[in-house]
N, CA and C atoms as an extended XYZ file, in Angstrom:
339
Properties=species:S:1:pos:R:3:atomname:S:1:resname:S:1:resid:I:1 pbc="F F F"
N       -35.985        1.167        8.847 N   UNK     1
C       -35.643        1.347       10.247 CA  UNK     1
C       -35.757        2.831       10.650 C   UNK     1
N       -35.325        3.849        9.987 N   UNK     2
C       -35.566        5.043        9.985 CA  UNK     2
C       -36.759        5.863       10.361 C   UNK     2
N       -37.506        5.376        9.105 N   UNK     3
C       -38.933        5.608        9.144 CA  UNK     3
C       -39.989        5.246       10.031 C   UNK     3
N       -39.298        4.053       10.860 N   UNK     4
C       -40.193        3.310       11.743 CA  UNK     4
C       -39.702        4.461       13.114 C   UNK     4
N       -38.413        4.378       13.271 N   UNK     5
C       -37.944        5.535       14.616 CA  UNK     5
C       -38.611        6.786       14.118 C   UNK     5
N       -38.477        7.504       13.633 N   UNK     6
C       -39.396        8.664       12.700 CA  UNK     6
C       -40.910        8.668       13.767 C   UNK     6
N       -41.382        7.771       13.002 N   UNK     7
C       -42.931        7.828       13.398 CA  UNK     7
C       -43.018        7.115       14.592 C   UNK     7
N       -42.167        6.523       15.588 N   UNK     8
C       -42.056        6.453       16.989 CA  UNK     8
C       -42.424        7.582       17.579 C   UNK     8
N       -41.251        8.386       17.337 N   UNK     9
C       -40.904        9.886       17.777 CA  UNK     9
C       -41.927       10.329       17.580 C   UNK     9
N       -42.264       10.665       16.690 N   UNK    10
C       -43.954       11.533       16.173 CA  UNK    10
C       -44.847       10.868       17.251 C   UNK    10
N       -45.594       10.085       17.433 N   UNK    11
C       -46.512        8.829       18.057 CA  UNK    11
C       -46.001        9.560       19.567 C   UNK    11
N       -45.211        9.292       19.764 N   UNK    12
C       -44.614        9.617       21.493 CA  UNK    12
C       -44.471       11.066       21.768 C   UNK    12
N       -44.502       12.149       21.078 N   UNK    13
C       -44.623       13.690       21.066 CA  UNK    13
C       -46.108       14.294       21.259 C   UNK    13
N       -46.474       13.634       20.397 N   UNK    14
C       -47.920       13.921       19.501 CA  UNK    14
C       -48.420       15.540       19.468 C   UNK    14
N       -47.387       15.923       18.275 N   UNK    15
C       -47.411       16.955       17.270 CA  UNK    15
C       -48.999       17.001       16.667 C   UNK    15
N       -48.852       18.285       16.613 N   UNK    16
C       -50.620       18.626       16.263 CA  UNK    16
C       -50.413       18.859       14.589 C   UNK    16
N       -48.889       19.102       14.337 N   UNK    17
C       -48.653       19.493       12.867 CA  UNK    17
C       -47.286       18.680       12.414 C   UNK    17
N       -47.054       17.895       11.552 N   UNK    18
C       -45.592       17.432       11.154 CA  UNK    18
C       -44.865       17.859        9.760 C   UNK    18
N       -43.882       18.410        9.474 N   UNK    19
C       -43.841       19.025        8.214 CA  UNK    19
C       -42.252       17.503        7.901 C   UNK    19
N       -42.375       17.054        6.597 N   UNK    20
C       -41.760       16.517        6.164 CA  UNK    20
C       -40.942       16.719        4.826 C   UNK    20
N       -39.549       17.270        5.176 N   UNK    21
C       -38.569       17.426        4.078 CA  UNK    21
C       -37.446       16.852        3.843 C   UNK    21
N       -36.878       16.332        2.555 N   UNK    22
C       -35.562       15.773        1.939 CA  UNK    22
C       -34.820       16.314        1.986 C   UNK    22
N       -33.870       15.258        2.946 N   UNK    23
C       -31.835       16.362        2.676 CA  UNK    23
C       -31.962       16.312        1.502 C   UNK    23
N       -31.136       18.067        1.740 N   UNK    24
C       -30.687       18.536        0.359 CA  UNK    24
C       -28.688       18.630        0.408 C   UNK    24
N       -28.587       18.814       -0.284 N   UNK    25
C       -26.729       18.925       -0.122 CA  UNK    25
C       -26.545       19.940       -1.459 C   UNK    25
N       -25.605       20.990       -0.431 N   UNK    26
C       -25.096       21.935       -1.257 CA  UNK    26
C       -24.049       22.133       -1.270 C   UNK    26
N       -23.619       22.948       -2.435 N   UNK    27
C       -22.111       23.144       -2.896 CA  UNK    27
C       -21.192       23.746       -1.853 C   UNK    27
N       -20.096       22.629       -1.481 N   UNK    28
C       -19.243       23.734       -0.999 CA  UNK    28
C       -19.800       23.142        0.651 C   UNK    28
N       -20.112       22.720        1.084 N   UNK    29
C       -20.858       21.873        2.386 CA  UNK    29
C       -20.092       21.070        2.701 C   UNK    29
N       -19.530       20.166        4.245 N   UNK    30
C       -19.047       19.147        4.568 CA  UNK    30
C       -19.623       17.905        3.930 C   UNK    30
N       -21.032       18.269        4.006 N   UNK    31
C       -21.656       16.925        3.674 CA  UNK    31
C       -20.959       16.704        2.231 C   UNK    31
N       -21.037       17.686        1.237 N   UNK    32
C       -20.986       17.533       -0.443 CA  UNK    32
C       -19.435       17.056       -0.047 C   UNK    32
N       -18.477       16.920        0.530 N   UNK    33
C       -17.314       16.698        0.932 CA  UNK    33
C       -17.171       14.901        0.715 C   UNK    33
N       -18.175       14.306        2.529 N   UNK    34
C       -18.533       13.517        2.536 CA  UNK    34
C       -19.033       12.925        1.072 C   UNK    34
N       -19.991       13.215        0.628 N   UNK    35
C       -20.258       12.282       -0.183 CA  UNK    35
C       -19.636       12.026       -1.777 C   UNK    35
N       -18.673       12.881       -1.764 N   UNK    36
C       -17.546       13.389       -2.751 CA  UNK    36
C       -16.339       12.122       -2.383 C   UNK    36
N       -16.147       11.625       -1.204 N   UNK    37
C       -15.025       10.976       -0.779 CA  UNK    37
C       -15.883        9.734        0.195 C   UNK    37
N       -17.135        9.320       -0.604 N   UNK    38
C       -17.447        7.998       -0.236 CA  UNK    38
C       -17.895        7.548        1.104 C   UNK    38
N       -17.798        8.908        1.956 N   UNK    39
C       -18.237        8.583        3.531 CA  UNK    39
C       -19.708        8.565        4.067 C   UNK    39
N       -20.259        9.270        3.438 N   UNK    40
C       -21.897        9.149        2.822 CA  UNK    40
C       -22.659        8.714        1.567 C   UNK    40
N       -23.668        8.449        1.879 N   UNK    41
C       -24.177        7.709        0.731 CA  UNK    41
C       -25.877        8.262        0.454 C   UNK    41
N       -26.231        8.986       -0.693 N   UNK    42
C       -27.336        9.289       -0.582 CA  UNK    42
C       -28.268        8.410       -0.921 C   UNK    42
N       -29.220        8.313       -0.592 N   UNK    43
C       -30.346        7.096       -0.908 CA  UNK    43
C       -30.505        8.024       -2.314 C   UNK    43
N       -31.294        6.568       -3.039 N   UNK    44
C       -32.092        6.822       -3.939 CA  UNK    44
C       -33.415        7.322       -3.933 C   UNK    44
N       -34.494        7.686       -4.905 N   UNK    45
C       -35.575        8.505       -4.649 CA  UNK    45
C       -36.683        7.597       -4.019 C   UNK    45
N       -36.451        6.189       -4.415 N   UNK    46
C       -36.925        5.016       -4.166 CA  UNK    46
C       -36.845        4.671       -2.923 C   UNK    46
N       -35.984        5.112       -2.374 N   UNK    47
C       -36.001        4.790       -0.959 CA  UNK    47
C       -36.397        5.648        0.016 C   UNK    47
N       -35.979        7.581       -0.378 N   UNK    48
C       -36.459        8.287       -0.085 CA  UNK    48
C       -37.997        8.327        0.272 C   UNK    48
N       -39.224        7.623       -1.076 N   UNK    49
C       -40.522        7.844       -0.583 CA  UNK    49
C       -40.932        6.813        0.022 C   UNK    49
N       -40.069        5.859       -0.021 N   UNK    50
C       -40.460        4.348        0.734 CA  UNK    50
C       -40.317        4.872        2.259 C   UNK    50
N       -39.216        5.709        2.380 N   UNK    51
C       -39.186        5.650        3.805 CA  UNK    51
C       -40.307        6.800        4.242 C   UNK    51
N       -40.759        8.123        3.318 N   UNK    52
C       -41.787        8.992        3.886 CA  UNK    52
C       -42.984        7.861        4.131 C   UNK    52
N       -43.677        6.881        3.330 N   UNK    53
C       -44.716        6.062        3.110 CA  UNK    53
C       -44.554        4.984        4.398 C   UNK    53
N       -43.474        4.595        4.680 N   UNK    54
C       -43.326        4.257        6.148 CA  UNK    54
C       -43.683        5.124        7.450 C   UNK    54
N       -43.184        5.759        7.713 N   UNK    55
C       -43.435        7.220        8.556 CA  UNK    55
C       -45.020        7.334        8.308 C   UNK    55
N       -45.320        7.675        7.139 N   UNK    56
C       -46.791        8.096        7.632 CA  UNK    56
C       -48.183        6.640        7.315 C   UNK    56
N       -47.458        6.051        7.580 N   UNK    57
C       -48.238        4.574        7.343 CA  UNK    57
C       -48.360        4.124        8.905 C   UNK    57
N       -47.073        4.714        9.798 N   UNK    58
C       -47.554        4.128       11.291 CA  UNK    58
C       -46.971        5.177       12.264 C   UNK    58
N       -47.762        6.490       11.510 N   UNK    59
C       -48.323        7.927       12.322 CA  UNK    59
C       -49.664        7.561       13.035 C   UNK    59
N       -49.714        7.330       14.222 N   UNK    60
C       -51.468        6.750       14.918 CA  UNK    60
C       -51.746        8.251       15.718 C   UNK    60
N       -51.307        8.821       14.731 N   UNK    61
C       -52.425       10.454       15.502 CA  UNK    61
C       -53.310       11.206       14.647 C   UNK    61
N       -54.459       10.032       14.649 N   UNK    62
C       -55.339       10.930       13.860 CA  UNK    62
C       -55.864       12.708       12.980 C   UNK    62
N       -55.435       13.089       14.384 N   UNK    63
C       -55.750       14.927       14.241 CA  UNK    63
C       -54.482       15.635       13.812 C   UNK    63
N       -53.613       14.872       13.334 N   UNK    64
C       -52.609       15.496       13.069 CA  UNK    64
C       -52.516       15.913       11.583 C   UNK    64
N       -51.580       17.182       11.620 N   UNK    65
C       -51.387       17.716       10.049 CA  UNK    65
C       -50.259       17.403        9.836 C   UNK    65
N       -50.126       16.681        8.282 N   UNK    66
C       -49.090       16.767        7.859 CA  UNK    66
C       -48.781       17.516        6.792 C   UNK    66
N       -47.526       17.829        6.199 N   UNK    67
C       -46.888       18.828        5.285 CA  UNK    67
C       -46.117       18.672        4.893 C   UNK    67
N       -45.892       17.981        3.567 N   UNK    68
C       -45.172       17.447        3.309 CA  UNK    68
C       -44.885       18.600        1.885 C   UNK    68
N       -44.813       19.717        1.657 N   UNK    69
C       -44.780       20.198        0.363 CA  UNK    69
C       -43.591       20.995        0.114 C   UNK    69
N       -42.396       21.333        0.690 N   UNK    70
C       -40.890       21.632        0.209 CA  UNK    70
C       -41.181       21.555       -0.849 C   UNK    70
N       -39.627       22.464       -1.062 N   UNK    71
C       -39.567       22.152       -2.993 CA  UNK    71
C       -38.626       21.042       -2.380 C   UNK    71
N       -37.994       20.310       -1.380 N   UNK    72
C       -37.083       19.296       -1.951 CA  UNK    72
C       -38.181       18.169       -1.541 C   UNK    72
N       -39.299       18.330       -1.417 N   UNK    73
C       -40.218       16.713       -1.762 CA  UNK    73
C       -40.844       16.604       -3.493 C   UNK    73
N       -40.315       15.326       -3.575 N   UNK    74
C       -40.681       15.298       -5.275 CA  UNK    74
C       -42.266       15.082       -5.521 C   UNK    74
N       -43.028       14.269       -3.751 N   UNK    75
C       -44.008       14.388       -4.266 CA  UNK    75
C       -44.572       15.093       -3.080 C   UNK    75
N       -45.503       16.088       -3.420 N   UNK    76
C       -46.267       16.808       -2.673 CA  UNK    76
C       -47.634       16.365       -1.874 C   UNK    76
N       -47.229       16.438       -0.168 N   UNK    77
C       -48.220       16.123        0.602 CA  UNK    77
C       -48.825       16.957        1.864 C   UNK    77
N       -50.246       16.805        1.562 N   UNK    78
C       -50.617       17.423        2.682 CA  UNK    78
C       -52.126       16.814        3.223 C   UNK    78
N       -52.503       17.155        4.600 N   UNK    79
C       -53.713       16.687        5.221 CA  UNK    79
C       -53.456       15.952        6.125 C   UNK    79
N       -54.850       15.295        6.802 N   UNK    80
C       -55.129       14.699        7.925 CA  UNK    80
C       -54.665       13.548        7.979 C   UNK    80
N       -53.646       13.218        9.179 N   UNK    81
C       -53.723       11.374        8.902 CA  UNK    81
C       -55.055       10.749        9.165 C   UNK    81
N       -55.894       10.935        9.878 N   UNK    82
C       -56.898       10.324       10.309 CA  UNK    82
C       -57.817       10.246        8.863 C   UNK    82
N       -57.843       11.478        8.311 N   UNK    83
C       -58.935       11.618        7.208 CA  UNK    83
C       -57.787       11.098        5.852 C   UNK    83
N       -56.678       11.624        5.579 N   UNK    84
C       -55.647       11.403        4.240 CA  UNK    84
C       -54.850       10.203        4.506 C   UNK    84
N       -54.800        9.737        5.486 N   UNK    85
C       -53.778        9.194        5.132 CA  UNK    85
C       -53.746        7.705        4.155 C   UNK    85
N       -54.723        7.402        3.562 N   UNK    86
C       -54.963        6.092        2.806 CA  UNK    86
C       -54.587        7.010        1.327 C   UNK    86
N       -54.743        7.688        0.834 N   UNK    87
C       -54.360        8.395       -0.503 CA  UNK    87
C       -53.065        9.270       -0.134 C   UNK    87
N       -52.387        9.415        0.926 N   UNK    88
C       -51.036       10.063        0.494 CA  UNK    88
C       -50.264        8.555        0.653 C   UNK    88
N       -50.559        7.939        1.246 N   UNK    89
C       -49.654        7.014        1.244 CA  UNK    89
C       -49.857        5.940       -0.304 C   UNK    89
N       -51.569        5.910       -0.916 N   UNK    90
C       -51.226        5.545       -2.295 CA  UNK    90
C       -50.836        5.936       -3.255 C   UNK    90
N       -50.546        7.434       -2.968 N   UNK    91
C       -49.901        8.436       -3.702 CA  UNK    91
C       -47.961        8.139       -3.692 C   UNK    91
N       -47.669        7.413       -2.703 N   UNK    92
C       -46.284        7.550       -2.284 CA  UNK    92
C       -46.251        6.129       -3.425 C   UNK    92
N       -46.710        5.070       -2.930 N   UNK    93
C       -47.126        3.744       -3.683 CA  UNK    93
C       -46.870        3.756       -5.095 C   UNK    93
N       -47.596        4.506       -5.398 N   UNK    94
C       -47.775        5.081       -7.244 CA  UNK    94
C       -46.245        5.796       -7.950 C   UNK    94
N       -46.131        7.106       -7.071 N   UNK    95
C       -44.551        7.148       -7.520 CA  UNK    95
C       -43.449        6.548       -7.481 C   UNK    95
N       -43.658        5.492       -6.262 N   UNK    96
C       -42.000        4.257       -5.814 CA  UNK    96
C       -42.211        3.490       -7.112 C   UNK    96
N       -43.963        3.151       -7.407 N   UNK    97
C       -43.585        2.246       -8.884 CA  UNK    97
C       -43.110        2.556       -9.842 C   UNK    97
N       -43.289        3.795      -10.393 N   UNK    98
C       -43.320        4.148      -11.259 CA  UNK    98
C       -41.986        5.060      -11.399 C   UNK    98
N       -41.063        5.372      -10.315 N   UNK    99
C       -40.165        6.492      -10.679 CA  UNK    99
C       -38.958        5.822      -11.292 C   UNK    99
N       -38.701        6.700      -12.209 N   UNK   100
C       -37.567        6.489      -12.688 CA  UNK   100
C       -36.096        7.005      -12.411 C   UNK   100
N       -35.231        6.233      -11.656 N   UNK   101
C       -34.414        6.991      -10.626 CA  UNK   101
C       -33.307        8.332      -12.023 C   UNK   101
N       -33.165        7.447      -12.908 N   UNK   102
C       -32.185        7.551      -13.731 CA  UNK   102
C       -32.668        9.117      -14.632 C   UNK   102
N       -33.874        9.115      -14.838 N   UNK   103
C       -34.625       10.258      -15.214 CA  UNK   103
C       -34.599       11.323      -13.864 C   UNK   103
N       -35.019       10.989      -12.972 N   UNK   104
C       -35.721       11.318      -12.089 CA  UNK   104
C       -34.136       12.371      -11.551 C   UNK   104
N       -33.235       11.881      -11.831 N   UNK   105
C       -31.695       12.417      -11.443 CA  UNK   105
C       -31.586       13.381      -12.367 C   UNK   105
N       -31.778       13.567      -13.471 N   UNK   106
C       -31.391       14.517      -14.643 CA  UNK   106
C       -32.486       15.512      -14.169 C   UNK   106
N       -33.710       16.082      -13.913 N   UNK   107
C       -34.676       16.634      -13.965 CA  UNK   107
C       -35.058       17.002      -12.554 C   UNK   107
N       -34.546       16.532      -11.175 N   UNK   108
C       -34.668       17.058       -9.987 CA  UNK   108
C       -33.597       17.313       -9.272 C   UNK   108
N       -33.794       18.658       -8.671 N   UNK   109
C       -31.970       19.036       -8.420 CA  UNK   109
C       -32.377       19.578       -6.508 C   UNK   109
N       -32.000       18.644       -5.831 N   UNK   110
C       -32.150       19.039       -4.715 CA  UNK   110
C       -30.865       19.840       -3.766 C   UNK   110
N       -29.936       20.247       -4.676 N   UNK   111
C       -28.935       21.067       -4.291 CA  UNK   111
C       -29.530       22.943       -5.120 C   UNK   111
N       -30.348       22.762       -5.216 N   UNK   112
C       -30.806       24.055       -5.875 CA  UNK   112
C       -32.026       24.565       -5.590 C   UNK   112
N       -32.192       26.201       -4.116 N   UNK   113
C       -33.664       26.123       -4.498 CA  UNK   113
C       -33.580       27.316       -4.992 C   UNK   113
């Protein structure tokens, strides 16, 4: 649902450039509060690229750039939707199968840049 309002917004602006980055939560933050005392809930990484792969699956602005390369994106994207967007989005495809949330938690620290 997110991802679909996401790329509404985008579609109805029509941004010549879109840069795409993951909340991060840091120490000592309301949010780290929140989600310390159950009032937030962070998605998993699984859902995280499901929802970027949504978003740029029904981006209909060809000439647009996207940028997806933060250090808090685990996977790194960039280029044309018109020309990229069939390989970033099988790129998104490839890591939802394959990630391992449980690994993927020990080894990526998005409270740290």
């Amino acid at each position: 649902e997110s991802g679909l309002a996401v790329a509404d917004l985008i579609n109805k602006t029509k941004p010549k450039m879109t840069r795409l980055a993951t909340l991060s939560v840091f120490e000592g933050t309301e949010l780290e509060q929140d989600i310390k005392e159950g009032r937030f809930v962070l998605p998993g990484e699984k859902e995280v690229l499901t929802e970027e792969k949504t978003i740029i699956e029904n981006i209909e602005l060809p000439e647009m750039h996207l940028w997806a390369c933060h250090i808090t994106n685990s996977v790194r994207l960039e280029g044309y939707i018109g020309r990229d967007k069939e390989w970033m989005v099988a790129k998104l495809e490839k890591n939802i199968e394959t990630m391992d949330d449980e690994q993927f938690a020990k080894t990526f620290k998005r409270n740290i840049l």
